[in-house]
DOPATI-375364 format. One record per residue (C-alpha): x, y, z; residue number from 1. Coordinates in steps of 0.001 Angstrom, whole numbers, padded with zeros to 6 digits. Layout:
BEGIN
@X->X, Y->Y, Z->Z, nr->NUM
...
//
This chain:
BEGIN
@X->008112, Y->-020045, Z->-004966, nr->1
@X->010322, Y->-017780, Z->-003612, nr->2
@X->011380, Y->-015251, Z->-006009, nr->3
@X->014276, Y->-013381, Z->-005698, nr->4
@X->013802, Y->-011148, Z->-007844, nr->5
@X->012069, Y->-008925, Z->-005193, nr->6
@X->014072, Y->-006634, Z->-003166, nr->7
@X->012270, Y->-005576, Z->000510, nr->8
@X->012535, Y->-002072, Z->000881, nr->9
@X->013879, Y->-000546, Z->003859, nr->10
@X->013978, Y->-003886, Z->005310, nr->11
@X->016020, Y->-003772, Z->008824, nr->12
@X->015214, Y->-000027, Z->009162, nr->13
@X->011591, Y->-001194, Z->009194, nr->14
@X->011986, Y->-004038, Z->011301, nr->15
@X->014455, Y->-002029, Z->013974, nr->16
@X->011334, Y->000736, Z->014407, nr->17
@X->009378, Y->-001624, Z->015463, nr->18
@X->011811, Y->-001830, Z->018665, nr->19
@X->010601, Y->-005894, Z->018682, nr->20
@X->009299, Y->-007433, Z->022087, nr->21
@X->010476, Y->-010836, Z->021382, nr->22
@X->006984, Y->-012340, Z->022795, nr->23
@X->005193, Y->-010163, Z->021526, nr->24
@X->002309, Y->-010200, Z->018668, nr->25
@X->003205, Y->-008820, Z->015013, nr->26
@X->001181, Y->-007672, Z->012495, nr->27
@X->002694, Y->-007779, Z->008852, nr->28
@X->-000438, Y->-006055, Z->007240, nr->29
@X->001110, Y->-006137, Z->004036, nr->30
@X->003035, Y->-009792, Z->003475, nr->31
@X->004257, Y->-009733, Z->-000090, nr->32
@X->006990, Y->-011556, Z->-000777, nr->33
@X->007566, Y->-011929, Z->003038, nr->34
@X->011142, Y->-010120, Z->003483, nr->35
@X->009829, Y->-008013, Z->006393, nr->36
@X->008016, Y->-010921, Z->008025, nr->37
@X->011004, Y->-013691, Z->007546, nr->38
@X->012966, Y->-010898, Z->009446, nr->39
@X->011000, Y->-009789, Z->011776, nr->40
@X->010351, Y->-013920, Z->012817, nr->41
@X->014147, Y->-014107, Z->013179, nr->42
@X->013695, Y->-011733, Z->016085, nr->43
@X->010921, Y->-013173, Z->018093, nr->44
@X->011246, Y->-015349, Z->020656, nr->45
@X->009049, Y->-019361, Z->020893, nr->46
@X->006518, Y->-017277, Z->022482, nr->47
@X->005970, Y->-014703, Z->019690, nr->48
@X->003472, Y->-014554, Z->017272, nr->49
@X->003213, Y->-012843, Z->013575, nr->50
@X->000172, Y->-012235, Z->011707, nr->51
@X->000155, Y->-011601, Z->008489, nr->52
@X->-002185, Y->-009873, Z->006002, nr->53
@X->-002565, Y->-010103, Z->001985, nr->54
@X->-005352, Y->-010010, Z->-001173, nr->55
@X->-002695, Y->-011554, Z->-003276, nr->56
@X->-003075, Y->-015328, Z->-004378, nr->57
@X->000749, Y->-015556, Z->-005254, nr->58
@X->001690, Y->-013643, Z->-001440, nr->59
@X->-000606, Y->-016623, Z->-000072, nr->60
@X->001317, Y->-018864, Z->-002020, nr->61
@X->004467, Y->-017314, Z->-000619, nr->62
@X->003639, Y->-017223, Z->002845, nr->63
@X->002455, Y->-020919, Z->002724, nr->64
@X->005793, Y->-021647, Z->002728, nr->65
@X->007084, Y->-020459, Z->006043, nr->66
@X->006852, Y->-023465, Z->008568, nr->67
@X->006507, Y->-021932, Z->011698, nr->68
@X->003848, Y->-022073, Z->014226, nr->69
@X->004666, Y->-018771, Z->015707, nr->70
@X->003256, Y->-017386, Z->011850, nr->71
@X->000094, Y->-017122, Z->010146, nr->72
@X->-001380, Y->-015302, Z->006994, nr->73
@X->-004570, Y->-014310, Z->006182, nr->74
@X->-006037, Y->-013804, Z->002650, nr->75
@X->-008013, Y->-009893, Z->003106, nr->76
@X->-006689, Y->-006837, Z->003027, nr->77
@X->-005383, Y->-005057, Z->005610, nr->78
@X->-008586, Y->-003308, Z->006484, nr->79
@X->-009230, Y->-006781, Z->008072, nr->80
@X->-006811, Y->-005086, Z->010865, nr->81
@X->-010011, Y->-003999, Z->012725, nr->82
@X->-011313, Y->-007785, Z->013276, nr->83
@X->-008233, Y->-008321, Z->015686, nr->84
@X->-008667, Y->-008171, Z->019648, nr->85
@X->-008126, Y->-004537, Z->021076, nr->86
@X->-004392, Y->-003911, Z->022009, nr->87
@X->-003291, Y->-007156, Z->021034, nr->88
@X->-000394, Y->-005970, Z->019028, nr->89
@X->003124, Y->-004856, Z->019847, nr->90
@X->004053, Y->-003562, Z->016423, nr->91
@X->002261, Y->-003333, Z->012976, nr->92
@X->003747, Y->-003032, Z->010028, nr->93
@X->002714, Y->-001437, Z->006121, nr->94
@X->004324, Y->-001646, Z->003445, nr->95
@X->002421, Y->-000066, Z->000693, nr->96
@X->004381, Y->-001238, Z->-002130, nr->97
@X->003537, Y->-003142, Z->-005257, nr->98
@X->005381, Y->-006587, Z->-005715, nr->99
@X->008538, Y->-006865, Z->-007980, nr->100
@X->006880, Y->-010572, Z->-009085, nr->101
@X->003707, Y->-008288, Z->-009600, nr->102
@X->004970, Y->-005821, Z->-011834, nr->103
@X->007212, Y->-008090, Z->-013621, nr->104
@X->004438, Y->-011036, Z->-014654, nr->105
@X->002652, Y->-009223, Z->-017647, nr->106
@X->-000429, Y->-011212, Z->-016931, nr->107
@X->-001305, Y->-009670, Z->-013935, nr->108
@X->-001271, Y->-006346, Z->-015754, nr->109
@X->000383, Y->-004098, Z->-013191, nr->110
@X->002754, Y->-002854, Z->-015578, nr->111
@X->003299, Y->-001155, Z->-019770, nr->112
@X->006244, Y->-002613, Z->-019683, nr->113
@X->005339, Y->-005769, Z->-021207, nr->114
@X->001837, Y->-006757, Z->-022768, nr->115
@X->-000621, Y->-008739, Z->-021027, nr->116
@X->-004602, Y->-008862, Z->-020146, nr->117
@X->-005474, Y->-005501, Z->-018252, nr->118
@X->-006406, Y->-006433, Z->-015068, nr->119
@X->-004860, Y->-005306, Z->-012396, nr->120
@X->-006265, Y->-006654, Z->-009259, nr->121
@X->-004166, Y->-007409, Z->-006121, nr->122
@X->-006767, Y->-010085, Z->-005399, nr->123
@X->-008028, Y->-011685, Z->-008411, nr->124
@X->-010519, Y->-013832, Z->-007276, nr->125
@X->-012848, Y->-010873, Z->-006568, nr->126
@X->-013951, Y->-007855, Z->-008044, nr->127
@X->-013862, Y->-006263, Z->-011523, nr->128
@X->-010588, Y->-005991, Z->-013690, nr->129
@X->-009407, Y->-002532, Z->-015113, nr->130
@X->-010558, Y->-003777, Z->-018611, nr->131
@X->-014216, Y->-004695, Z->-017612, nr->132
@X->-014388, Y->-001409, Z->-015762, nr->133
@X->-013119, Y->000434, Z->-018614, nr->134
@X->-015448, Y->-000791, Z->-020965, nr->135
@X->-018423, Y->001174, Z->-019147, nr->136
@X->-016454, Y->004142, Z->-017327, nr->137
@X->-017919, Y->007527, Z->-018470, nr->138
@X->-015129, Y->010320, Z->-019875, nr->139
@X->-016201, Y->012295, Z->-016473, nr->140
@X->-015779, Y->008871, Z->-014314, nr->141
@X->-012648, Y->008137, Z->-015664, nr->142
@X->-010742, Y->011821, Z->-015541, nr->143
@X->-011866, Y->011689, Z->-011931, nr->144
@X->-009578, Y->008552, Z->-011703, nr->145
@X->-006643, Y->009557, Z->-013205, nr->146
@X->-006776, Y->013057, Z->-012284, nr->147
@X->-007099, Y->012294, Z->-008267, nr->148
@X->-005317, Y->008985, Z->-008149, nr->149
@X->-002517, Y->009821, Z->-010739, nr->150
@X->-002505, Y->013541, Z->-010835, nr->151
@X->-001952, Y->012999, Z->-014776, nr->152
@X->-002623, Y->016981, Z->-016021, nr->153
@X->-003725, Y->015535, Z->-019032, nr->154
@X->-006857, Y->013494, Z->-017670, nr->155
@X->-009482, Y->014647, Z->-019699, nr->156
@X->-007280, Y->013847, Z->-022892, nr->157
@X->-006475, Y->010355, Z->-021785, nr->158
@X->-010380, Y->009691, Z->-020290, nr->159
@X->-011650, Y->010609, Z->-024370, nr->160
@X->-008438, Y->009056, Z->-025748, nr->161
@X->-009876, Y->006022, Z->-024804, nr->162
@X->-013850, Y->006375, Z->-025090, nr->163
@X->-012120, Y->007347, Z->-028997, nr->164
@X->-010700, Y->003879, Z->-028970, nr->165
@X->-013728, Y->002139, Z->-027717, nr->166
@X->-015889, Y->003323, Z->-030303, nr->167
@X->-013575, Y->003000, Z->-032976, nr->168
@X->-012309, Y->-000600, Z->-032470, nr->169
@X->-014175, Y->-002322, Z->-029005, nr->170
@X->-012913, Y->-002038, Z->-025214, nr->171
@X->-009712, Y->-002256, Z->-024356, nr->172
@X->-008220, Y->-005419, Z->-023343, nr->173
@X->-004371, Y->-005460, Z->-022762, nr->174
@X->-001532, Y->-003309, Z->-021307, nr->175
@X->-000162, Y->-002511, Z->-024510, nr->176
@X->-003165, Y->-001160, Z->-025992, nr->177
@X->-003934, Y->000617, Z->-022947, nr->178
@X->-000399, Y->002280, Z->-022750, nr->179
@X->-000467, Y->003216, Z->-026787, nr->180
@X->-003455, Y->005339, Z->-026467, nr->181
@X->-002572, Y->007188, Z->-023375, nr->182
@X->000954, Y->007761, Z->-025052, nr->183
@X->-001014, Y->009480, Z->-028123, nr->184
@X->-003078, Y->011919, Z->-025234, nr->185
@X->000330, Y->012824, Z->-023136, nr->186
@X->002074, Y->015394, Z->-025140, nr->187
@X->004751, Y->015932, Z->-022968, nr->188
@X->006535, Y->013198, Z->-021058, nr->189
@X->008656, Y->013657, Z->-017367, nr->190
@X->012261, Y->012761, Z->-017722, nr->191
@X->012651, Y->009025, Z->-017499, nr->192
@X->009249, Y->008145, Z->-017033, nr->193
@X->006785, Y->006851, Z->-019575, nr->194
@X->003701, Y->008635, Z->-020280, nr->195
@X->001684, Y->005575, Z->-019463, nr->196
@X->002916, Y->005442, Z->-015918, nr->197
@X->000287, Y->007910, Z->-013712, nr->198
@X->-002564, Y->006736, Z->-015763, nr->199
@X->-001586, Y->003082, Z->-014616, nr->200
@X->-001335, Y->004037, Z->-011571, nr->201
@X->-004219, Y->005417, Z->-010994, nr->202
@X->-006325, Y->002683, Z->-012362, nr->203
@X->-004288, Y->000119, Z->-009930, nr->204
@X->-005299, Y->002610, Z->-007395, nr->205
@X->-008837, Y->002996, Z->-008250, nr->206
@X->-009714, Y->-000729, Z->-009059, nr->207
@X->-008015, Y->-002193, Z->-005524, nr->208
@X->-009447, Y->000710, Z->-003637, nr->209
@X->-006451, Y->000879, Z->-002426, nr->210
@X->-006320, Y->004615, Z->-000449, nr->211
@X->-009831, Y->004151, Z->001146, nr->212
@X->-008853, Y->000406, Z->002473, nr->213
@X->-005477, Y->002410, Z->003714, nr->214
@X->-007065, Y->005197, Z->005637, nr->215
@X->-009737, Y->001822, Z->007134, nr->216
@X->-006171, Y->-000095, Z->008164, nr->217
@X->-004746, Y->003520, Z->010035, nr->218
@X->-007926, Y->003788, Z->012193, nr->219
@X->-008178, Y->000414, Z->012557, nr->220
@X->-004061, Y->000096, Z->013905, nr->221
@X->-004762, Y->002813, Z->017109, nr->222
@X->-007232, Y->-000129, Z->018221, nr->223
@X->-005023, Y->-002885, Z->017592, nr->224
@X->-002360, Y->-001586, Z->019051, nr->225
@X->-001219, Y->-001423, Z->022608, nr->226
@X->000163, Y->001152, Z->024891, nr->227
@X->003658, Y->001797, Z->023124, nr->228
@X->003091, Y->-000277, Z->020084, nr->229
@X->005096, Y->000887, Z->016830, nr->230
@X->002829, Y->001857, Z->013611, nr->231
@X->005699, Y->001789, Z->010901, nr->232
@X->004276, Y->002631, Z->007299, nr->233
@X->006009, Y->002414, Z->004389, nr->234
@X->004873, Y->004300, Z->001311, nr->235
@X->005928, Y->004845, Z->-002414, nr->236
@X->004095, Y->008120, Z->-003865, nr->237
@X->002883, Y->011102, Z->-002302, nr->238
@X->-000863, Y->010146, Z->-002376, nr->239
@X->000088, Y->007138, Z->000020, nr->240
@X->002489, Y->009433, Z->002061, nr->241
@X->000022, Y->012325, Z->002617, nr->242
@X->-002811, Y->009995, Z->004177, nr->243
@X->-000294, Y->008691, Z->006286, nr->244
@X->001656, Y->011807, Z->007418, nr->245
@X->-002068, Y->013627, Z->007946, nr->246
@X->-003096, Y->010474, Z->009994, nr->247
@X->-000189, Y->010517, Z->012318, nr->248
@X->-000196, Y->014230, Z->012815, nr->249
@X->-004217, Y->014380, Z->013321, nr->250
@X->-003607, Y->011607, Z->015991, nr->251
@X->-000552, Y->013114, Z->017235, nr->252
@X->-001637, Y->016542, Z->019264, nr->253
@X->-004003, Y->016902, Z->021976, nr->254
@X->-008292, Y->017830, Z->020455, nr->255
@X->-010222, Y->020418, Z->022793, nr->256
@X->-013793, Y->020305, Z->022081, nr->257
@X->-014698, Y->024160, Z->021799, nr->258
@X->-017849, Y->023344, Z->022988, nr->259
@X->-016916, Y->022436, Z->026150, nr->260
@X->-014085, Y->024957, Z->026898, nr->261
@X->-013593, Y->023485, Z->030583, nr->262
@X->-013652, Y->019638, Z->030003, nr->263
@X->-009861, Y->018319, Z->030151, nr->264
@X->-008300, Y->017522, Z->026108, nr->265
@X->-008861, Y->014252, Z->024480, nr->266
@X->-005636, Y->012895, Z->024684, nr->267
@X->-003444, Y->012169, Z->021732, nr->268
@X->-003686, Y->008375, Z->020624, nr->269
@X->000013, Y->008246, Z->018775, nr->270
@X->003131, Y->009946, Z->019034, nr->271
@X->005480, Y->011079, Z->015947, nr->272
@X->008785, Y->009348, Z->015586, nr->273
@X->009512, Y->010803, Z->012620, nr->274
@X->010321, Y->009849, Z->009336, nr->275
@X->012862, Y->007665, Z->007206, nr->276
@X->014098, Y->007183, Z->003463, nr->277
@X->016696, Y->004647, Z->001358, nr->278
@X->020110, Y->005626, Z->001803, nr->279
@X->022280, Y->005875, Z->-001402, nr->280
@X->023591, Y->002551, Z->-001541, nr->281
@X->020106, Y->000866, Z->-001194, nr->282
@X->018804, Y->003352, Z->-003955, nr->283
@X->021773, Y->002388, Z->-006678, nr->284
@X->021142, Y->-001488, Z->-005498, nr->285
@X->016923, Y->-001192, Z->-006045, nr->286
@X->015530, Y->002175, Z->-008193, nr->287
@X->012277, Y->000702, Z->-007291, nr->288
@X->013575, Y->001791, Z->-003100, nr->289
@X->014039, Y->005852, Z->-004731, nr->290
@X->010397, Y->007051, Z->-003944, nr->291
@X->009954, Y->005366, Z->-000786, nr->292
@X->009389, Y->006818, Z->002722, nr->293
@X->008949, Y->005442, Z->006148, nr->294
@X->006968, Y->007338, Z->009007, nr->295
@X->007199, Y->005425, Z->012457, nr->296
@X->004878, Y->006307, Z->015332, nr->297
@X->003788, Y->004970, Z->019346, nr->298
@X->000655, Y->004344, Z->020052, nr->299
@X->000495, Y->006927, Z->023091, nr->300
@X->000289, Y->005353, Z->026725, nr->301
@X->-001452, Y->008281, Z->028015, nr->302
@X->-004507, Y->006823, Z->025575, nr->303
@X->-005022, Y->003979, Z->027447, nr->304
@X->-005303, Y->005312, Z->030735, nr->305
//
């Protein structure tokens, strides 16, 4: 089921910062459609290995189709990075982004682009859908969500938009009705975006957990990682970006414990290499590639000494 309608971001930058080791072990934490993992196989050698991470049913699917013995894919999120042997990895790799076949297939209910049932879920098999969480979510619950997850300035007007429409006419139950009532709430709209689009987000956000299990997958990379493996994170809005960008900076610098003025630093466990975005022509090709940004970093050798 390959489906080319999905364009891999920042596909051989992402693969070239991970410098590849051709025997060494990869970690594709976030498989997707498998762009960055059929590339990155093309570079290893018969001794390599890739391991590969995703919640989604249809990614399984996907990856189920590469016949190699050098690959693997697991079905958990990439939080799962932690149950993998200390400094077994030369490289991992995140890319944060949702699907193209995701967005596109109204009944997974990703997008208000087209109607379908409003779930949401990366992994469908567990956990509750947007609509049965929706159906209970107090006003104050649910301008928490969209406030911190889709810094919508209009939170509180979407959150008793929709406890209006509950009482009125029963939970909600599809995209479309979702994306009607936030639409009446959102007075004024950004240029070229749909007023639907941060309170979406925020709910896919929210109901996938999606920055806690990312900040669980950073901590769990420095002990994954070995001395001069790449972290190389990919990342699509700024909520994403800041984790990362505070994570590799925190991790980056030298910590002096004030209460022991004489004891020698703890030593920094990564070092900075920086960040990347789409160039022009990959931007006009994919508008979905305009609001991403790659931030590469080396697990420090000094760490493991």
């Amino acid at each position: 089921m390959n489906d080319t309608t999905h364009r891999t971001v920042l596909l051989e930058e992402a693969i070239d910062a991970l410098q590849i080791q051709p025997e060494g072990h990869y970690i594709d934490a976030t498989f997707g459609r498998g762009g960055h993992s059929r590339l990155l196989l093309s570079r290893l050698s018969e001794r390599g290995r890739l391991t590969a991470f995703d919640k989604d049913l249809e990614a399984i699917a996907e990856a189920q189709t590469i016949e190699d013995s050098r690959f693997s894919i697991r079905h958990e999120g990439f939080a799962h990075l932690a149950d993998l042997a200390p400094s077994s990895a030369a490289g991992v790799l995140m890319d944060l982004g949702v699907s193209s076949p995701q967005i596109d297939n109204p009944l997974r209910g990703f997008s208000f682009r087209g109607d379908g049932p409003l779930d949401m879920r990366m992994d469908t098999t567990r956990g509750q859908s947007v609509a049965e969480w929706l159906a209970d979510a107090s006003i104050e619950t649910m301008t928490e969500v969209i406030r911190e997850y889709g810094e919508e300035r209009f939170a509180g007007q979407v959150a008793k938009a929709i406890d209006r429409r509950r009482q009125e006419r029963g939970p909600l139950t599809t995209t479309a009705e979702l994306a009607e009532v936030v639409a009446s709430a959102v007075k004024t709209r950004e240029p070229g975006k749909d007023p639907a689009t941060r309170t979406f987000q925020a709910f896919r956000i929210f109901i996938n957990a999606e920055l806690e299990e990312l900040a669980r997958a950073l901590t769990a990379s420095l002990k994954v990682l070995q001395p001069g493996g790449r972290l190389v994170v990919i990342s699509f809005h700024s909520l994403e970006d800041r984790i990362v960008k505070q994570f590799i900076a925190e991790h980056s610098r030298e910590v002096f414990d004030r209460r022991a003025p004489f004891a020698p630093p703890k030593v920094m466990q990564l070092v900075s290499l920086g960040r990347i975005r789409p160039g022009d022509i990959e931007v006009s090709g994919n508008p979905r590639a305009r609001s991403a940004v790659m931030r590469v970093a080396e697990r420090s050798v000094a760490a493991a000494t």
